[in-house]
PASEBA-1860 file (N, C-alpha, C; in nm, 3 decimals):
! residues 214
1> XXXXXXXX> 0.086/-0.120/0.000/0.000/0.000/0.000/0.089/0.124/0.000 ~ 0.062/0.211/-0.136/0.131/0.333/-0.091/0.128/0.447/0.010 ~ 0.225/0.546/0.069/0.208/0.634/0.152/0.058/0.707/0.147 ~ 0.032/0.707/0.014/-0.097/0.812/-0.073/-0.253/0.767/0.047 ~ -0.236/0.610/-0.046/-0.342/0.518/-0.004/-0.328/0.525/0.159 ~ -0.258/0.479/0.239/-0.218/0.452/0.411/-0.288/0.617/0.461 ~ -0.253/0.733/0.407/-0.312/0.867/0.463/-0.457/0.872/0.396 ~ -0.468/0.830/0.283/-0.696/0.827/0.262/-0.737/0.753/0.378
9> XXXXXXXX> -0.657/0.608/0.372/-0.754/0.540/0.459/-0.759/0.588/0.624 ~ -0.611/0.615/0.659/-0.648/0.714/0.819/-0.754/0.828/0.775 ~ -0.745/0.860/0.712/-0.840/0.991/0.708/-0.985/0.988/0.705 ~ -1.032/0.868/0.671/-1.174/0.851/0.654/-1.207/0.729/0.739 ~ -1.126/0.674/0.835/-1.133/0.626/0.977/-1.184/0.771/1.050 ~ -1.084/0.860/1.045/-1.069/0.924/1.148/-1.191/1.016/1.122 ~ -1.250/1.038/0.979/-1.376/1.104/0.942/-1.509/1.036/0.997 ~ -1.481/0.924/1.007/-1.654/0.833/1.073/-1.607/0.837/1.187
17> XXXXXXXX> -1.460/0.843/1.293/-1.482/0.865/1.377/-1.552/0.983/1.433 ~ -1.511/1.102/1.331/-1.523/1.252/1.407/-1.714/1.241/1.357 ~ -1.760/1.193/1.215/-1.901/1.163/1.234/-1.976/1.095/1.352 ~ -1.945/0.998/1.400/-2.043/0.934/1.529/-2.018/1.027/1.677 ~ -1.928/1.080/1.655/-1.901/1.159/1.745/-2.017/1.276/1.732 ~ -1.996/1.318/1.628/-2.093/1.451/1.619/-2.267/1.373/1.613 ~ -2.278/1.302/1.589/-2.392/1.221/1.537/-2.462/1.196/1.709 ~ -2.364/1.143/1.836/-2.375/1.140/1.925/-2.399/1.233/1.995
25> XXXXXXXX> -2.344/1.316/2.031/-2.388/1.500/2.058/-2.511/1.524/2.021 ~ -2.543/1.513/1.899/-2.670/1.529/1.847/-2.768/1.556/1.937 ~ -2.763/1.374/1.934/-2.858/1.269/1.988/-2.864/1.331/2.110 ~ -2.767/1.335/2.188/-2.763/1.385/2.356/-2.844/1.544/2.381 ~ -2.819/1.619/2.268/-2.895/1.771/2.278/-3.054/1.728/2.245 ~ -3.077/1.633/2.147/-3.223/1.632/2.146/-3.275/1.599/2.212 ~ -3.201/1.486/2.330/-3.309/1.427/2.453/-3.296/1.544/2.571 ~ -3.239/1.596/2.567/-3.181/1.732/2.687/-3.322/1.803/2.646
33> XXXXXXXX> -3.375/1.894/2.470/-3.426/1.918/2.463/-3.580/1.869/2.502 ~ -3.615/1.759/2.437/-3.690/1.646/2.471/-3.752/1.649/2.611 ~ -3.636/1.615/2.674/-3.684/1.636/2.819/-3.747/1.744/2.883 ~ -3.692/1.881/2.831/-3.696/2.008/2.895/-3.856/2.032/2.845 ~ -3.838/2.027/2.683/-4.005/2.034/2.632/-4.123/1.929/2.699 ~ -4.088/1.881/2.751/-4.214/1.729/2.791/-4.269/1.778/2.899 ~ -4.132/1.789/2.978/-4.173/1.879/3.105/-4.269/2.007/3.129 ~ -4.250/2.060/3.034/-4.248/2.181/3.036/-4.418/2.212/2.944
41> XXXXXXXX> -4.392/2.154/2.838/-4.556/2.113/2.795/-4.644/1.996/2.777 ~ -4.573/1.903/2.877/-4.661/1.743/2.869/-4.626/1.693/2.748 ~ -4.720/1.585/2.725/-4.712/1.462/2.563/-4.762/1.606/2.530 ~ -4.806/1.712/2.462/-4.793/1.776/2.379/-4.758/1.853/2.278 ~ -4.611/1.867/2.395/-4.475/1.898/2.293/-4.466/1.874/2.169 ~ -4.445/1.904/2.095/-4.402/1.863/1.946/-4.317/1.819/1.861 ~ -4.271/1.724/1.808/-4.142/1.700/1.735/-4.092/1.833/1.670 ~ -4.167/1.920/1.613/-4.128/1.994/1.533/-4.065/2.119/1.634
49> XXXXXXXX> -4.124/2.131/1.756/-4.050/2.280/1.802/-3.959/2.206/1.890 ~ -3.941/2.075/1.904/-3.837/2.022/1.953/-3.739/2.023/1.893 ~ -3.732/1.961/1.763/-3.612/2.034/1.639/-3.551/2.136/1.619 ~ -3.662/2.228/1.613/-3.616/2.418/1.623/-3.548/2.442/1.770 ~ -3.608/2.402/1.869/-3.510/2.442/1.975/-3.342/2.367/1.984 ~ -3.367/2.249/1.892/-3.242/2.154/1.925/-3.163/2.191/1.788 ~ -3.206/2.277/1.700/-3.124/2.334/1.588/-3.107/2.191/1.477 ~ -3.240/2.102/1.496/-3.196/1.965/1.361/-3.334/2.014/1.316
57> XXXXXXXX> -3.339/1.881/1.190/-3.474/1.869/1.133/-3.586/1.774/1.223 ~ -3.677/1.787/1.166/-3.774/1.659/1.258/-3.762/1.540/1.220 ~ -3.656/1.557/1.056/-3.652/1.401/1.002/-3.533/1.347/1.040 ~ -3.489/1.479/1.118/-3.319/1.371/1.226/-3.400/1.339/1.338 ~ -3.490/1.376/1.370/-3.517/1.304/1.515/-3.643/1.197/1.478 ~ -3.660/1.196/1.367/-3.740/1.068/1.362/-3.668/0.950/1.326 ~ -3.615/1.001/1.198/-3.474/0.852/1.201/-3.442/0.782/1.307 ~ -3.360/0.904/1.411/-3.295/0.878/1.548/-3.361/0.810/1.647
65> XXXXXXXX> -3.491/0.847/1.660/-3.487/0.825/1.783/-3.667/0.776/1.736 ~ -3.743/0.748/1.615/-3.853/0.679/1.576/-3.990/0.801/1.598 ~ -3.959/0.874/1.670/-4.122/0.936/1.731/-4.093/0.986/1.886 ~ -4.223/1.066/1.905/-4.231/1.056/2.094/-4.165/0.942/2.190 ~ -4.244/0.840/2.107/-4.219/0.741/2.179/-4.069/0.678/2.252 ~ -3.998/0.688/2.110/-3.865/0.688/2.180/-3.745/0.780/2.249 ~ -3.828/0.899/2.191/-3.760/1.047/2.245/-3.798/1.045/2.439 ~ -3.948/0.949/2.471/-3.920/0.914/2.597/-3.851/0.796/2.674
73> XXXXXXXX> -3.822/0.692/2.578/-3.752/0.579/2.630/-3.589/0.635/2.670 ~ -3.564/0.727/2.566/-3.392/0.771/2.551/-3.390/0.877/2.689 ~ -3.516/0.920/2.693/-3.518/1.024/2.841/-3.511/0.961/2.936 ~ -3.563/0.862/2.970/-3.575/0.770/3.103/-3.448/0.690/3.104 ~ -3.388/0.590/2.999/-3.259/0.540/2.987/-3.186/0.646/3.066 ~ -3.165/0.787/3.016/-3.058/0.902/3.076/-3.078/0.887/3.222 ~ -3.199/0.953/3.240/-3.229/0.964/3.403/-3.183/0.796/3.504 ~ -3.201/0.709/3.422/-3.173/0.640/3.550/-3.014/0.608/3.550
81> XXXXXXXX> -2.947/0.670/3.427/-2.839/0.664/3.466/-2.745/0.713/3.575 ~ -2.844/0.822/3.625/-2.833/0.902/3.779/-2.685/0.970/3.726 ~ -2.675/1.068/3.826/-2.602/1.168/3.872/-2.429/1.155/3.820 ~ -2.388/1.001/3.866/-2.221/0.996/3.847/-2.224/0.905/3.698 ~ -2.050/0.904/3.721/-2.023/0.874/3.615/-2.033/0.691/3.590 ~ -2.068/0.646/3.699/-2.084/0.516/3.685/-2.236/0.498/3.669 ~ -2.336/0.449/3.591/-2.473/0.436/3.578/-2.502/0.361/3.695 ~ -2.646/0.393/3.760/-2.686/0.359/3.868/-2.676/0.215/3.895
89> XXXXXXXX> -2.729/0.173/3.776/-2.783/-0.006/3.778/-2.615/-0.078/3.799 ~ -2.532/0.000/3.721/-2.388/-0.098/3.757/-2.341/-0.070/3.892 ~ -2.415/0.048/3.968/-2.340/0.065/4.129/-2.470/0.033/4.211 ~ -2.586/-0.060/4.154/-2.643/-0.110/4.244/-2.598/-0.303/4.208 ~ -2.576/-0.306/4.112/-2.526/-0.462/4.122/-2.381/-0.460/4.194 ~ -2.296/-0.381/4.167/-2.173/-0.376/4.247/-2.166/-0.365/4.408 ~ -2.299/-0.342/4.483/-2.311/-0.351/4.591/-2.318/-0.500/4.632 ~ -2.402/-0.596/4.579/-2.392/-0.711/4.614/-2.201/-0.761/4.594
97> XXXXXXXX> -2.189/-0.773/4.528/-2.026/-0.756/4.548/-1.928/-0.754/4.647 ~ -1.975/-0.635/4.711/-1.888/-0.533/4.803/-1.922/-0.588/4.945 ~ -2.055/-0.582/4.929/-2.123/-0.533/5.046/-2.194/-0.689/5.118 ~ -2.189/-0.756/5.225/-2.230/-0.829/5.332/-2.348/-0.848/5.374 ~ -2.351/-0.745/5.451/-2.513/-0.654/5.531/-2.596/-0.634/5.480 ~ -2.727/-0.695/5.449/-2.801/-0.648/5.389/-2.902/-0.509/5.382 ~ -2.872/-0.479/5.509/-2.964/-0.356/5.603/-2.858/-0.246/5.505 ~ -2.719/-0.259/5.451/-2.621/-0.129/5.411/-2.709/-0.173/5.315
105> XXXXXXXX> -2.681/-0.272/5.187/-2.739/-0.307/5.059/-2.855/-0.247/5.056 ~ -2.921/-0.267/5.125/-3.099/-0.170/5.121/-3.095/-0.031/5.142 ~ -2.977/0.008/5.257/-3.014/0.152/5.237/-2.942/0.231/5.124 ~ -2.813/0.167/5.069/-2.777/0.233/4.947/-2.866/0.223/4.809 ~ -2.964/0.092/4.835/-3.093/0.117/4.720/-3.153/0.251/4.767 ~ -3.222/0.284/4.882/-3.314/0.419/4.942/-3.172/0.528/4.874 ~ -3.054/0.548/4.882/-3.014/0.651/4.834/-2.980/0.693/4.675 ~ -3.001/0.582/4.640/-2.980/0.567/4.488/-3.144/0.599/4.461
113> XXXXXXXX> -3.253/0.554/4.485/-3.397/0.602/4.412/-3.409/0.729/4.467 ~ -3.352/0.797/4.581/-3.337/0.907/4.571/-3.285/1.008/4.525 ~ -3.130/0.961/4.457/-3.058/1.005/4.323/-3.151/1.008/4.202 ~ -3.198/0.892/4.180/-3.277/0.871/4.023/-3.420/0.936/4.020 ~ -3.526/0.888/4.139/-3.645/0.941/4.079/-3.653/1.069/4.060 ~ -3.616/1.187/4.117/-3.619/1.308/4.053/-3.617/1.345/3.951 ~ -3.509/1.193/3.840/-3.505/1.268/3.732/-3.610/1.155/3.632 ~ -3.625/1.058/3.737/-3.733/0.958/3.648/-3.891/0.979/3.654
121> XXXXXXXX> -3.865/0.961/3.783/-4.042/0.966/3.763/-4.172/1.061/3.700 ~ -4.065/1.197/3.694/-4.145/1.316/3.644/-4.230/1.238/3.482 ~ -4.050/1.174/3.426/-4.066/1.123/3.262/-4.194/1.001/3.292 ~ -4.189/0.918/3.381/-4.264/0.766/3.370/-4.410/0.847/3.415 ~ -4.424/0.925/3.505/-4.547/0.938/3.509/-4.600/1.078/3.369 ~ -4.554/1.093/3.332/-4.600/1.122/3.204/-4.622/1.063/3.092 ~ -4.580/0.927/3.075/-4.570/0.814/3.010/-4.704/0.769/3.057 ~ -4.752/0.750/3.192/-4.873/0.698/3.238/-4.926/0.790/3.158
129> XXXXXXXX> -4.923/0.876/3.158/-5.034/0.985/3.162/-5.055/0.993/2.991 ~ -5.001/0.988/2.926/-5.010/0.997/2.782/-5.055/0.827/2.736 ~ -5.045/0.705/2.784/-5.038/0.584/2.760/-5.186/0.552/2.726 ~ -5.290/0.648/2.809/-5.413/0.621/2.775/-5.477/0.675/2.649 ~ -5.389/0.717/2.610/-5.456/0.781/2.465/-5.372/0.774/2.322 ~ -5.222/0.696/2.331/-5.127/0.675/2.252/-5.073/0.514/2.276 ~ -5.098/0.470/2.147/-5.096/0.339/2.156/-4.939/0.271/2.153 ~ -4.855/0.347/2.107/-4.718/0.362/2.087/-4.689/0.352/2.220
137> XXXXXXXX> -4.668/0.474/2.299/-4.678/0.509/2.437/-4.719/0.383/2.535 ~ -4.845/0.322/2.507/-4.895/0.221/2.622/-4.787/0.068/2.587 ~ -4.760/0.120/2.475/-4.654/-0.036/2.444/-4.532/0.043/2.497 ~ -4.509/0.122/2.506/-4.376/0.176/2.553/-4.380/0.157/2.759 ~ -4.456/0.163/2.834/-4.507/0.195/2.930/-4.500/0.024/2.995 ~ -4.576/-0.050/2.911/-4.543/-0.187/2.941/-4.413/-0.259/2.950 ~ -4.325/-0.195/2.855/-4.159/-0.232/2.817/-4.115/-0.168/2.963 ~ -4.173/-0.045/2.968/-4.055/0.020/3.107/-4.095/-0.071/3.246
145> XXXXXXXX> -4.246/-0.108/3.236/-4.333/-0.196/3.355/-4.237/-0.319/3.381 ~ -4.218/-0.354/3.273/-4.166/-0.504/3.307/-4.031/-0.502/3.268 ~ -3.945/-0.406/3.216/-3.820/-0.405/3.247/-3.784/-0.384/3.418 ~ -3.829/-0.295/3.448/-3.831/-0.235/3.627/-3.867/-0.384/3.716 ~ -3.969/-0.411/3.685/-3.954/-0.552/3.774/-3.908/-0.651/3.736 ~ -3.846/-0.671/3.639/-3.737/-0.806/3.602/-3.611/-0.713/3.699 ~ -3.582/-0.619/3.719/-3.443/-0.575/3.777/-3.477/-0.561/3.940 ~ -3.645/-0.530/3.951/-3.652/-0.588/4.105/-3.635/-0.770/4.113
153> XXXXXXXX> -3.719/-0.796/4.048/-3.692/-1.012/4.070/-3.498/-1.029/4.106 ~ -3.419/-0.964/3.989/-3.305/-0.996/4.012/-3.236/-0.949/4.161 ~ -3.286/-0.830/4.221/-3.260/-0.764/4.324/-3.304/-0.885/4.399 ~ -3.393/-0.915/4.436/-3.512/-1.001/4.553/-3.389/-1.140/4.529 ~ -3.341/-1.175/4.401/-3.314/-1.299/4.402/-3.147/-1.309/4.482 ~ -3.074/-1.238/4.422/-2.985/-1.189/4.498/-3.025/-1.175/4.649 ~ -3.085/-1.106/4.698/-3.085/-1.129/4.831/-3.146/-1.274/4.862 ~ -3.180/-1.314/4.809/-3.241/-1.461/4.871/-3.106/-1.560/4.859
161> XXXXXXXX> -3.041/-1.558/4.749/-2.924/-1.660/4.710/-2.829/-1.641/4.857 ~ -2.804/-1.498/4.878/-2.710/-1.397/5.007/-2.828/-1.510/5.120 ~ -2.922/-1.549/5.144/-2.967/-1.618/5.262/-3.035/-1.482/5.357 ~ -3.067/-1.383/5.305/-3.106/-1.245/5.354/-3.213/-1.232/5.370 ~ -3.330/-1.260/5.278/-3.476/-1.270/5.313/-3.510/-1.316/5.421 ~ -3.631/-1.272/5.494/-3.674/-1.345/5.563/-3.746/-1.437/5.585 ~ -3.760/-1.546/5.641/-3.824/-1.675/5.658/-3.949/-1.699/5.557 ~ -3.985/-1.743/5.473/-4.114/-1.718/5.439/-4.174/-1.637/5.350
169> XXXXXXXX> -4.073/-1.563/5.287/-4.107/-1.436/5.196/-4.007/-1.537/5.081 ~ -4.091/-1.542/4.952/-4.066/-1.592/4.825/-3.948/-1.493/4.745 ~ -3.900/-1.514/4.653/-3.866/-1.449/4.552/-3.991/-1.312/4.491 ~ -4.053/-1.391/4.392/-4.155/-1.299/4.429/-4.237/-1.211/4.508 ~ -4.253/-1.261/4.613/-4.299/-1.173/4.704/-4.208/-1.057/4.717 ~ -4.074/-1.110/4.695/-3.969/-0.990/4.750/-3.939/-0.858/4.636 ~ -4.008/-0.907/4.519/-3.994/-0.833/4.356/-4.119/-0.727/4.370 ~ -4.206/-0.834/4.446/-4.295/-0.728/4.436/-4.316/-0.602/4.552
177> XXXXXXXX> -4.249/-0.676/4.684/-4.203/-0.516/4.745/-4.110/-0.437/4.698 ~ -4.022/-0.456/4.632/-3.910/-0.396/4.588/-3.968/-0.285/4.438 ~ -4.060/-0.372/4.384/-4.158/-0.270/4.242/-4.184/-0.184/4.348 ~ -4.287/-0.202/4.379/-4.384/-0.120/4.524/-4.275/0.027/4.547 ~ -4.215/-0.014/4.612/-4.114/0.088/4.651/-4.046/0.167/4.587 ~ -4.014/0.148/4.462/-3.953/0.186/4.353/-4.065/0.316/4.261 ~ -4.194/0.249/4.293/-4.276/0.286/4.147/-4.271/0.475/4.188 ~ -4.307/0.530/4.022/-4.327/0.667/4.042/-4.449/0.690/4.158
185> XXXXXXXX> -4.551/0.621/4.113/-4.655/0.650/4.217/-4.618/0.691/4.346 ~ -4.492/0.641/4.399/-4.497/0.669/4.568/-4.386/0.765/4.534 ~ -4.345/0.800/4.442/-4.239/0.926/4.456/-4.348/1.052/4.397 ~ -4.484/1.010/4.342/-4.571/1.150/4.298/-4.628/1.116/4.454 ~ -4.624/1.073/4.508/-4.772/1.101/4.637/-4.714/1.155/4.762 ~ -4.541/1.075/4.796/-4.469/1.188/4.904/-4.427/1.304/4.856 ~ -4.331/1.315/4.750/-4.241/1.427/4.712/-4.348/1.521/4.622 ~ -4.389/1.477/4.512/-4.496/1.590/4.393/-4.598/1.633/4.513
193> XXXXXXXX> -4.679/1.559/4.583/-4.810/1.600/4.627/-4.754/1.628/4.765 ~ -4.671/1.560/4.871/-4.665/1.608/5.004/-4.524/1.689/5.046 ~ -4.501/1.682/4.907/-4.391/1.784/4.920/-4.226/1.719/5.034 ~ -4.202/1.613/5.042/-4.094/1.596/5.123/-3.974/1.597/5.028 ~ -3.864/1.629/5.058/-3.752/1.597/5.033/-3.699/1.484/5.016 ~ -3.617/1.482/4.860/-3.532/1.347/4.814/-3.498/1.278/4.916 ~ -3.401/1.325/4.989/-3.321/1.274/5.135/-3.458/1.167/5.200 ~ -3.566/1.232/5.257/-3.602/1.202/5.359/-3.734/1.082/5.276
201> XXXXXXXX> -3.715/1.092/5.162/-3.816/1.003/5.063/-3.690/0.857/5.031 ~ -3.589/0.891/4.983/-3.477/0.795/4.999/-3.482/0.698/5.124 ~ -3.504/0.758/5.240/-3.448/0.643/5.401/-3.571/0.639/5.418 ~ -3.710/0.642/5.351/-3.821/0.618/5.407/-3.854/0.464/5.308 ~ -3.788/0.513/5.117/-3.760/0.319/5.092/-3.696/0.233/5.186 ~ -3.577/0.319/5.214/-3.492/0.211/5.272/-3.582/0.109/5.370 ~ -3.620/0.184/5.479/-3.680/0.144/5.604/-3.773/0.101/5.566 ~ -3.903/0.084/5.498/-3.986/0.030/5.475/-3.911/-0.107/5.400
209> XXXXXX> -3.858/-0.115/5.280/-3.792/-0.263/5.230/-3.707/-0.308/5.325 ~ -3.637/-0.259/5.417/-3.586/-0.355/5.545/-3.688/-0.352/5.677 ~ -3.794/-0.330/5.674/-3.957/-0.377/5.749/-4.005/-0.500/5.659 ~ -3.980/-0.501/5.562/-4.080/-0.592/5.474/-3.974/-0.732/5.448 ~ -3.881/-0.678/5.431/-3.795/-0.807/5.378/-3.695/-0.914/5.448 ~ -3.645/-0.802/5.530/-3.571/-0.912/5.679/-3.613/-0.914/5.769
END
């Protein structure tokens, strides 16, 4: 291969690199936007002034990301990636790992849904809320339903394998306190409607899933 050929081909490596790169950015400003608009005007928002605010067309964000529908899946994916740079779900499996005690293991779950729902539940219960009238949406709503409790079952099972449950409480049983505790519903009915603080909504999971489970 000549010198000629060896510098095209770095160059148009290094061109699809610098494309997915920019292609990625994109993507990350339209769900930023996405988010901010949903919030801000419910499922009513629009693809189209979502574009204009995010400086693309509506036919980059339909390619990208299919419709509403997935402009809210890519919002909720973000949010539960929580706050640091490690995504939540890999520093809640890394606790079983680390960690012994199950009473620590539970309360670093209460501080982690207190990291995440702030930025989740606003998106999922708007997902409820649009699901009754968008058929896209209610299939989207079911995917997030039963993704969330396949990752409680794995939680519940883990503690059962650890010998942590208590006497008499199933696998299941333990998935389904662990949904329970998790769902937006109880983060719209203390924090949206009674107004408490992340903090004090965080150690109120905790303590309730270590009432229920050991």
């Amino acid at each position: 291969m000549t010198q000629r050929r060896r510098t095209v081909k770095q160059k148009r490596a290094y061109d699809a690199s610098g494309r997915q790169e920019r292609a990625r950015r994109t993507a990350a400003l339209i769900v930023e936007v996405a988010e901010r608009r949903f919030l801000k005007d419910g499922y009513g928002a629009t693809i189209t002034g979502i574009a204009a605010e995010a400086g693309v067309s509506a036919d980059t964000i339909y390619k990208t990301f299919g419709g509403k529908a997935g402009l809210l899946r890519a919002i909720r994916t973000r949010a539960l990636e929580g706050e640091r740079a490690v995504p939540a779900e890999e520093r809640s499996d890394e606790l079983h790992l680390r960690e012994s005690d199950p009473r620590k293991i539970i309360e670093a779950w209460g501080a982690l849904t207190a990291e995440i729902a702030p930025r989740a539940s606003p998106i999922l219960l708007l997902v409820r809320s649009a699901a009754a009238t968008d058929p896209d949406v209610r299939a989207l709503q079911d995917e997030m339903d039963s993704d969330r409790h396949r990752r409680m079952t794995e939680n519940a099972g883990r503690l059962r394998d650890a010998g942590h449950l208590r006497a008499g409480i199933t696998v299941a049983q333990a998935a389904d306190v662990l949904w329970t505790y998790s769902s937006p519903e109880l983060y719209e009915l203390l924090v949206l409607q009674r107004g408490w603080p992340s903090d004090r909504y965080g150690r109120f999971v905790a303590e309730a899933m270590i009432a229920a489970l050991l």
